[in-house]
C-alpha atoms as one frame of an Amber mdcrd trajectory, in Angstrom:
protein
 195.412 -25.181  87.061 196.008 -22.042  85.201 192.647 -22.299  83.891 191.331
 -22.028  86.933 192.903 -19.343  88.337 191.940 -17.277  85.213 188.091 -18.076
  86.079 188.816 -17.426  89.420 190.204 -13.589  88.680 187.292 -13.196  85.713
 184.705 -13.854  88.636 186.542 -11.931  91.369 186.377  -8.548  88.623 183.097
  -9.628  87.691 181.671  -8.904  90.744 183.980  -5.864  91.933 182.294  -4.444
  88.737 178.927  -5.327  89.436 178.945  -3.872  93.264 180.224  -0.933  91.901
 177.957  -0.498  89.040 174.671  -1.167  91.375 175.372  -0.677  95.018 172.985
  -2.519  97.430 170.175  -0.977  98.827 171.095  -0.332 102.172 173.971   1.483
 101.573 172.000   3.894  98.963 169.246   4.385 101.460 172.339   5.033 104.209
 173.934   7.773 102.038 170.531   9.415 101.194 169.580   9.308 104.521 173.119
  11.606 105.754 172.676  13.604 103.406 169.311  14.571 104.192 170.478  15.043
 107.607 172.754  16.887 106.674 171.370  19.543 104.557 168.668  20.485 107.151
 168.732  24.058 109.085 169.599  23.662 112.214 170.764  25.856 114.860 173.720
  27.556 114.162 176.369  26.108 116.951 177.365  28.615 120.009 180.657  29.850
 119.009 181.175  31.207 122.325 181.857  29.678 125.969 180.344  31.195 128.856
 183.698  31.766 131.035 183.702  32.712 134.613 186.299  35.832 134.877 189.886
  35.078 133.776 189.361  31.616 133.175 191.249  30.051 130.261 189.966  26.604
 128.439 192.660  23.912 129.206 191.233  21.059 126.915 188.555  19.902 124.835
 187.388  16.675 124.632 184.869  14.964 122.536 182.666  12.358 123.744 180.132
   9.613 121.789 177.025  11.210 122.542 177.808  14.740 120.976 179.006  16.920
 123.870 181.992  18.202 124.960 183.897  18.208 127.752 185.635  21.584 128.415
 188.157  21.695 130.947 188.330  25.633 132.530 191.396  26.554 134.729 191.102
  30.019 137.005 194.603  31.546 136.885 194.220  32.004 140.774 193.839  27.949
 140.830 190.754  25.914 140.754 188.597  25.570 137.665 185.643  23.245 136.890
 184.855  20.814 134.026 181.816  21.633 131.826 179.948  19.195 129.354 178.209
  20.971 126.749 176.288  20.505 123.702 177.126  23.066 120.873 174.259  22.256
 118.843 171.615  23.117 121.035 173.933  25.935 122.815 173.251  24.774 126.105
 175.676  23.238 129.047 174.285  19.877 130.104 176.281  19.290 133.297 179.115
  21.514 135.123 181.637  20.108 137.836 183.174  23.084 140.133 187.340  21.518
 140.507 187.310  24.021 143.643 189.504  26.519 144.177 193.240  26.164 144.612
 193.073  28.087 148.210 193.184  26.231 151.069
């Protein structure tokens, strides 16, 4: 039995070692690829937020497909909801929360 488990842990380090010494393919071709990606110029992202007046941003919120979704509140009430891409400096979609007058 104790043989056994010795053979067992030589194998189990044998091929820890050997994944680490020559990683497969596709995870080579993965890292190259990112970092390809990533050392390409792009366009600088917009640092600034078109605001409306006094407006303050309430929250930011991430979403899968690479915008944001900015949350604007007017001091006077009302505010609207913006999803914008900062890579390409552009708003995508806006939704106007109304103002808080009646």
């Amino acid at each position: 039995m104790g043989v056994l488990i010795i053979i067992g842990t030589v194998a189990l380090l044998w091929v820890i070692v050997s994944r680490m010494m020559h990683p497969h393919s596709e995870h080579a071709a993965a890292h190259a690829e990112t970092g390809a990606v990533a050392s390409l110029p792009t366009m600088p992202a917009m640092l600034t937020f078109p605001r409306h007046g006094e407006e303050q941003i309430r929250a930011v919120v991430p979403r899968s497909d690479g915008t944001l979704a900015v949350t604007l509140m007017a001091p006077q009430g009302g505010g609207r909801v913006v999803l914008w891409v900062p890579e390409q400096a552009r708003i995508v979609a806006e939704f106007d929360l109304g103002s808080g007058a009646p």
